[in-house]
C-alpha positions in Angstrom: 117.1 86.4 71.0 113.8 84.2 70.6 113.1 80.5 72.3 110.3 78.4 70.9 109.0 75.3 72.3 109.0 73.0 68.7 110.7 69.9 70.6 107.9 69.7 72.9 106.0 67.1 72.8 102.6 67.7 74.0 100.5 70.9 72.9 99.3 71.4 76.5 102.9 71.8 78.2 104.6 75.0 79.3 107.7 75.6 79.8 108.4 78.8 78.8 105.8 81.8 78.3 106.7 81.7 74.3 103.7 78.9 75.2 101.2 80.6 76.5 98.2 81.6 75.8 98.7 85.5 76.0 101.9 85.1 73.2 100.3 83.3 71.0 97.6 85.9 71.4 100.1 88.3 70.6 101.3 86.9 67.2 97.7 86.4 66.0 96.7 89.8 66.8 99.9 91.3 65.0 101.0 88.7 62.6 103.7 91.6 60.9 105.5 91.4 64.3 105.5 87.5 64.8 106.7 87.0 61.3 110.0 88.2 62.3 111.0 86.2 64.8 114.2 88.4 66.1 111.2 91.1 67.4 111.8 91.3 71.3 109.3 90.8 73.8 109.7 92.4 77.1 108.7 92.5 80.7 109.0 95.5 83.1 109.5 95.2 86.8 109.5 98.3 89.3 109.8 98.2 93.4 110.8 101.0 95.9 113.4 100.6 98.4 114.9 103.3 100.8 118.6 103.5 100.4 119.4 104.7 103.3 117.0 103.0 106.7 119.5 101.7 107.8 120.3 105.1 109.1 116.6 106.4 109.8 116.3 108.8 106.5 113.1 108.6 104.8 114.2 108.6 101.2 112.8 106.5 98.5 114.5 105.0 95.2 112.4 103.5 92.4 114.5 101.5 89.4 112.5 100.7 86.3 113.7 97.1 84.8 113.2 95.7 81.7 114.3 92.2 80.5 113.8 90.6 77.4 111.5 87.3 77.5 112.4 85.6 74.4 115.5 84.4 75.7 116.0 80.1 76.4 115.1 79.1 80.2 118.8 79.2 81.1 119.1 82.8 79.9 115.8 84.2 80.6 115.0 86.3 83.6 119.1 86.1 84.5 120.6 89.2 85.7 123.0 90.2 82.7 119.9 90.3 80.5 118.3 93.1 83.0 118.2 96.4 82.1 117.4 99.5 84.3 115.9 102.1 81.8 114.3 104.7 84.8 115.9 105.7 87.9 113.2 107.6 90.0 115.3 109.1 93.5 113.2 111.4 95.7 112.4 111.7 99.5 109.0 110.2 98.9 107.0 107.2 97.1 106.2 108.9 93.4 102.8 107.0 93.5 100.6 108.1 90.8 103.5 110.1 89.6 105.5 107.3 88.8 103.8 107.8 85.0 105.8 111.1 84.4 109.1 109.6 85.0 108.0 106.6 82.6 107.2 109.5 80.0 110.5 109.0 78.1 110.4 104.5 78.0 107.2 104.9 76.4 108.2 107.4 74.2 110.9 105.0 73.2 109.0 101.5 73.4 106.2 103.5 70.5 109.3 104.5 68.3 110.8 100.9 68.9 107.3 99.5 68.2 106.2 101.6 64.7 109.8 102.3 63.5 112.0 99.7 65.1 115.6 100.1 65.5 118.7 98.9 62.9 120.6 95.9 64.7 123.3 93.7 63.4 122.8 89.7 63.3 126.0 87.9 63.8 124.7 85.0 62.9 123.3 86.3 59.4 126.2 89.2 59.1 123.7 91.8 57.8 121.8 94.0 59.5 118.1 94.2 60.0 115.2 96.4 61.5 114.3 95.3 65.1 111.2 95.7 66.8 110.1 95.5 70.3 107.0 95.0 72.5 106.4 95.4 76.0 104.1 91.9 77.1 103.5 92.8 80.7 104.6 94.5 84.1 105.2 93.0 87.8 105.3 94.2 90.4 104.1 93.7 94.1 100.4 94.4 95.0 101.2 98.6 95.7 102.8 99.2 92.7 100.3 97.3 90.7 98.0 100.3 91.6 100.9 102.8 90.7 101.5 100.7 87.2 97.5 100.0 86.2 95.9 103.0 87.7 93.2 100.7 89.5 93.3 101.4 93.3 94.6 98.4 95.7 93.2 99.6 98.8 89.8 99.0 100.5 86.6 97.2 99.3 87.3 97.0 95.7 91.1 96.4 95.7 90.9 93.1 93.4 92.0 93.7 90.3 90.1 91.2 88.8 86.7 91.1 90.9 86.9 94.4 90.5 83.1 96.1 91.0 81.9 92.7 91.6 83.8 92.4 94.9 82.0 91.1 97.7 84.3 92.8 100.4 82.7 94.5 103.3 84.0 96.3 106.6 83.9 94.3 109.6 81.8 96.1 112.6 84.4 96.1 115.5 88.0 95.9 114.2 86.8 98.5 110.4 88.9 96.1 108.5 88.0 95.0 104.7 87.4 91.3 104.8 87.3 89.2 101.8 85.3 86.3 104.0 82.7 84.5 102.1 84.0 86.0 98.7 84.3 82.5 97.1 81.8 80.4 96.9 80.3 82.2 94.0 83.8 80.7 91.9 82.7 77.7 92.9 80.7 75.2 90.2 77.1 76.0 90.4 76.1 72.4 92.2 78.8 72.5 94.7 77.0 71.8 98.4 78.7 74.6 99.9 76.5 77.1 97.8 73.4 76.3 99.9 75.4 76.1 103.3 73.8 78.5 105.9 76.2 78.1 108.8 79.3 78.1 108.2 80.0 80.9 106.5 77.9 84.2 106.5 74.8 83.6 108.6 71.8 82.3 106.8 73.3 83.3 103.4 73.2 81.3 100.4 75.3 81.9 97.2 73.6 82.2 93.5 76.0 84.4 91.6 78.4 83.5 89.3 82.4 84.7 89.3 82.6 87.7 87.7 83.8 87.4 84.0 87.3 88.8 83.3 87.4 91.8 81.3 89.1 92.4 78.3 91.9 95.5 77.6 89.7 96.8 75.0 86.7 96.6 77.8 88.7 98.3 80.5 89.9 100.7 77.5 86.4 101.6 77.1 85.5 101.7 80.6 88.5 104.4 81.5 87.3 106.4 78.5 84.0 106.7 79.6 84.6 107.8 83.2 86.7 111.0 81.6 90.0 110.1 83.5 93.4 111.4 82.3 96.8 110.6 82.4 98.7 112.0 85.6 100.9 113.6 82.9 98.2 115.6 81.6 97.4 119.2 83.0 94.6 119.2 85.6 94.4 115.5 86.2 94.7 115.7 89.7 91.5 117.4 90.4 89.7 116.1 87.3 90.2 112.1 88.6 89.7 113.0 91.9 86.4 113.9 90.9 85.4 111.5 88.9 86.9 108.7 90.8 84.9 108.5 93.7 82.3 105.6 93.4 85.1 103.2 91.0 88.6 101.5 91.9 89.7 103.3 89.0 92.0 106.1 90.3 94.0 107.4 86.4 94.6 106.2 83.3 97.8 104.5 83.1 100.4 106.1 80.6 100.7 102.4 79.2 97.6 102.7 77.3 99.9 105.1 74.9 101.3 102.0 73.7 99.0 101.0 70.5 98.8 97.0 71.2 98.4 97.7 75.1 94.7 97.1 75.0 95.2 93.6 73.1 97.6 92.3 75.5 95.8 89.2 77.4 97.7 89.8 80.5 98.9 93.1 80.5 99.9 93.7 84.9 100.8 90.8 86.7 99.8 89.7 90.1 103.1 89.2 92.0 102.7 85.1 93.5 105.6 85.7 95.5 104.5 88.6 97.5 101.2 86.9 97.6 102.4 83.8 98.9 104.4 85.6 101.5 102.0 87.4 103.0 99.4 84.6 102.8 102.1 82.5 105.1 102.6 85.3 107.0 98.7 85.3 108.1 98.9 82.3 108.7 101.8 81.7 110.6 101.2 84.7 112.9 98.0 83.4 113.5 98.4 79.8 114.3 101.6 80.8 116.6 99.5 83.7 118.5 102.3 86.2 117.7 100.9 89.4 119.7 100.7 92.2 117.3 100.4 90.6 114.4 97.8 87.4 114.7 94.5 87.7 113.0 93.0 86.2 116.4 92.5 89.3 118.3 89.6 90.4 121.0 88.2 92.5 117.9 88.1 89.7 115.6 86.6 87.4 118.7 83.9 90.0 119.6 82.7 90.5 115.4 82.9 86.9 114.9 79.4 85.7 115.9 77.9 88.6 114.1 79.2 87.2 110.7 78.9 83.3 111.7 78.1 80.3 113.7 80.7 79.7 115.9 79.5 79.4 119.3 82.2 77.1 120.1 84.7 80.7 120.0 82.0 82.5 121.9 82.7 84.5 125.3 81.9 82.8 128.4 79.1 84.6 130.3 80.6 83.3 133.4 84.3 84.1 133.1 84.1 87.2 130.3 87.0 84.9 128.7 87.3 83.3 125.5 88.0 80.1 124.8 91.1 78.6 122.5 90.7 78.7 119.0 91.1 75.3 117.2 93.5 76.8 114.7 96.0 78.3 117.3 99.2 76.1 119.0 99.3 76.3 123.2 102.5 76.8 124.3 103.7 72.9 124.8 102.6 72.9 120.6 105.4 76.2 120.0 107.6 75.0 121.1 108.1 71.8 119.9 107.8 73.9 116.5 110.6 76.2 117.2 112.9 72.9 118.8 112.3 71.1 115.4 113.0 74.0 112.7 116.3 74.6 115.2 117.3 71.4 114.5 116.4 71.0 110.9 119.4 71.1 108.2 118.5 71.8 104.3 120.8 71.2 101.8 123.6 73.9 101.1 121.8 76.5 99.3 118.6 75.8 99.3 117.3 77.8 101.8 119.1 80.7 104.6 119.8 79.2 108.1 116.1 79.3 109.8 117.7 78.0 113.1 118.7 82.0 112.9 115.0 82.8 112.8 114.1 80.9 116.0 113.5 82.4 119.7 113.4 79.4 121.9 112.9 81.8 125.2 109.9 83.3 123.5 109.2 80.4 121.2 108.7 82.5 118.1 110.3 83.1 114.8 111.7 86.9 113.7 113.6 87.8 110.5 112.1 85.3 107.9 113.1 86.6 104.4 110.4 86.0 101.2 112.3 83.3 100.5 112.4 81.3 103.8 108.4 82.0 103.8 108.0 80.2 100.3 110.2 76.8 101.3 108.2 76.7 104.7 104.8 77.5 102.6 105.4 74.8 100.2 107.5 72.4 102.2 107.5 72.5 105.7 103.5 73.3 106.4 102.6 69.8 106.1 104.8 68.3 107.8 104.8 70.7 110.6 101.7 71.4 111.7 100.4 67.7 111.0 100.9 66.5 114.6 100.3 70.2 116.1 97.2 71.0 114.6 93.5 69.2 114.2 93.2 67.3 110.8 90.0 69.5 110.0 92.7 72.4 110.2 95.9 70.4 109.2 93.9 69.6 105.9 93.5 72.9 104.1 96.7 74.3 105.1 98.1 71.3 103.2 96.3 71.7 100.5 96.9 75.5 100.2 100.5 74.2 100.6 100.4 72.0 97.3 98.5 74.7 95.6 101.7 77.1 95.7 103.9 74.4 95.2 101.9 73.1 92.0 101.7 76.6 90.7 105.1 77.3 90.9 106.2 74.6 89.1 108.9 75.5 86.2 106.6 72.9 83.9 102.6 73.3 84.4 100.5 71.3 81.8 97.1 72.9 81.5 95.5 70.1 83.1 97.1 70.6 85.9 96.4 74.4 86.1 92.4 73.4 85.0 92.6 71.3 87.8 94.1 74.3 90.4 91.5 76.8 88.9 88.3 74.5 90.4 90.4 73.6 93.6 91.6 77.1 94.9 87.8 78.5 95.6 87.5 75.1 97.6 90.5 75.3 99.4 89.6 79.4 100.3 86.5 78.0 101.4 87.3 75.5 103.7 89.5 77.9 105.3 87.0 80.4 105.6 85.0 77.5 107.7 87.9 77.9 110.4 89.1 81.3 110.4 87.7 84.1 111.5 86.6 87.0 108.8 89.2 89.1 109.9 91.8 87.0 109.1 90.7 87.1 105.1 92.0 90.3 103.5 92.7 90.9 100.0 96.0 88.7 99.8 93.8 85.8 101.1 91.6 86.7 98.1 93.8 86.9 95.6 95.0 83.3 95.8 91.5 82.9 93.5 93.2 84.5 90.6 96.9 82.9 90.0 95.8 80.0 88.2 93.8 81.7 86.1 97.0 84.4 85.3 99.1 81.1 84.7 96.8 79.3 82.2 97.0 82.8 80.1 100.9 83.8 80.7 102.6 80.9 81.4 105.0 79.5 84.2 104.8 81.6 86.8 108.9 82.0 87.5 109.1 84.2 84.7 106.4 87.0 85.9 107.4 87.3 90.0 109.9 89.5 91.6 112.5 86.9 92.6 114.9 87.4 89.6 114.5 91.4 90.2 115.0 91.9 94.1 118.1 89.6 94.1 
């Protein structure tokens, strides 16, 4: 039940999370549960889904999974090691409720934690007393809210900027836009600190990223502000109240379990969601798709209020607005959609996209998560490289390698350093070619993976693939 990483070679190499940071963390801060090395670590993983949409019913179904993570590669995350410990039915989302149906797993993961539980070792023939640990939780970005108890909506939805967000509401379209919320990660000599045009208007950037805070910190914090547990009588009205000016909404029913506020990383941000909806934006945008592009009249008639871009400005004469330098014309679609219909991948690697392609309307429909994450990290480059400016064609590459690198079943810390100082650039340069309505919190949160794989490891055993197949 354990894996250690004793025949690697180099100290900086991660493989598995038994290497990270955040576990070795772990075993320093409790040394009585490290020394026994048959102690079980464990992830949890909840998502809704409605059963039955297929037949219009509005009825929603949220399993709670648990799986253990000291397990080899080639057993970890599998689905015979998954366990569903909570069942939540109902004919609508549970939200902040969701902590009343977790009441009796954390009940159970204390008595499992102080006491343990008698288990036989077939390898020893003897018994012994097991104990386990809960490490972290994923989910996607709604549920984080539901798991933590900080809010994912509006200004102060990141997780990790937190107060310090930058986020304002854009004039025409009353949209939360993340524009211009990284240059203060960059390194404190970087030129486009003291750049005056091409991002906000005459605005020049002197802060610092905000520091991350610790579980005893945001322990502390909750404390202070007087919230309660949603299992606790009167909570409703009591956070309500004291909510109002902080992203904190309750305080999670995880912060029952006594090593919760040591725990490094403690909710996970979910990359593939992330990725996918980052795709998606861009996608959408750069093939026009009505409806769902971030180039809208809105966006067109705020974007001169925010920056310099007279070269996307309305024409006096004709009341029209010109192209936009990071959208395809029609010729440029569909040669897209003819060269993903024609394109084969090798069996298994990815669904049929030649399904996802309308040649009469030159658009795609239907892509799963999975189809969005081998076009993010593989096609992107090669696609757009003849379609697209180089001054555009450049940072979508880039963003391209960043997922690609990230997701790698092997990072070495260099290599996740190196991601950490380039992701602010990358956001940055986009931000120099969108517009700021086109940068909402899942452009922002990009900033914050590498950071979340240098503490917890490779990042294929904290997403939701393994637990929506």
């Amino acid at each position: 039940m354990r894996w250690h990483a004793e025949h690697m070679v180099e100290d900086d190499i991660m493989s598995h999370c038994s290497d990270s940071l955040a576990w070795k963390h772990f075993n320093d801060t409790h040394p009585e549960f490290a020394a026994e090395i048959r102690n079980v670590r464990l992830c949890l993983c909840t998502d809704g889904f409605q059963p039955f949409a297929q037949y219009g019913a509005q009825y929603s179904c949220w399993p709670v999974i648990v799986t253990p993570l000291n397990l080899p590669p080639w057993l970890c995350m599998k689905d015979k090691h998954m366990f569903l410990t909570v069942l939540v039915p109902g004919p609508k989302n549970p939200k902040d409720k969701l902590d009343v149906y977790l009441q009796p797993l954390i009940k159970e993961l204390n008595q499992l934690w102080d006491v343990g539980v008698q288990t036989y070792d077939i390898s020893k023939k003897k018994n012994f007393q097991m104990r386990v640990a809960l490490m972290w939780t994923v989910s996607d970005f709604p549920a984080y809210s539901m798991l933590s108890g900080w809010s994912t909506a509006g200004r102060l939805a990141c997780p990790y900027c937190m107060e310090s967000s930058d986020a304002f509401t854009l004039s025409k379209s009353g949209k939360q836009s993340w524009f211009d919320n990284h240059r203060k990660f960059l390194s404190s000599d970087h030129t486009f600190r003291r750049n005056k045009n091409s991002f906000l208007k005459n605005k020049t950037i002197t802060k610092v990223a905000p520091s991350v805070r610790s579980g005893v910190q945001i322990l502390t914090e909750i404390q202070d502000l007087g919230l309660m547990k949603a299992i606790d009588i009167g909570a409703d009205e009591n956070n309500r109240a004291k909510c109002k000016n902080c992203g904190w909404r309750k305080k999670s029913i995880f912060w029952e379990l006594p090593y919760w506020s040591t725990n490094l990383i403690r909710h996970n941000l979910d990359v593939m969601h992330i990725e996918k909806n980052v795709f998606d934006n861009i996608f959408n945008t750069v093939m026009d798709v009505q409806g769902k592009t971030k180039d809208t009249l809105k966006s067109r008639q705020e974007l001169n209020e925010y920056c310099r871009r007279p070269e996307l400005a309305q024409n006096a004469k004709t009341g029209k607005y010109p192209k936009a330098c990071y959208t395809l014309d029609k010729k440029g679609k569909e040669e897209l959609c003819k060269w993903v219909k024609e394109l084969r991948f090798p069996d298994g690697y990815i669904s049929n996209l030649s399904r996802c392609v309308d040649m009469k309307k030159h658009r795609f429909f239907g892509m799963k998560s999975h189809d969005c994450h081998v076009f993010m990290q593989r096609l992107i480059p090669i696609a757009f490289k003849e379609l697209l400016s180089p001054h555009v064609w450049k940072p979508l590459t880039e963003l391209s390698l960043f997922f690609k690198e990230l997701t790698a079943t092997v990072i070495r810390k260099e290599d996740i350093d190196r991601l950490h100082a380039q992701i602010p650039i990358i956001l940055c340069k986009m931000e120099k070619i969108f517009p700021p309505n086109f940068f909402d919190s899942m452009e922002h949160l990009p900033v914050h993976l590498a950071y979340e794989a240098s503490i917890a490891g490779p990042v294929h055993y904290r997403w939701k693939y393994p637990f929506e197949r």
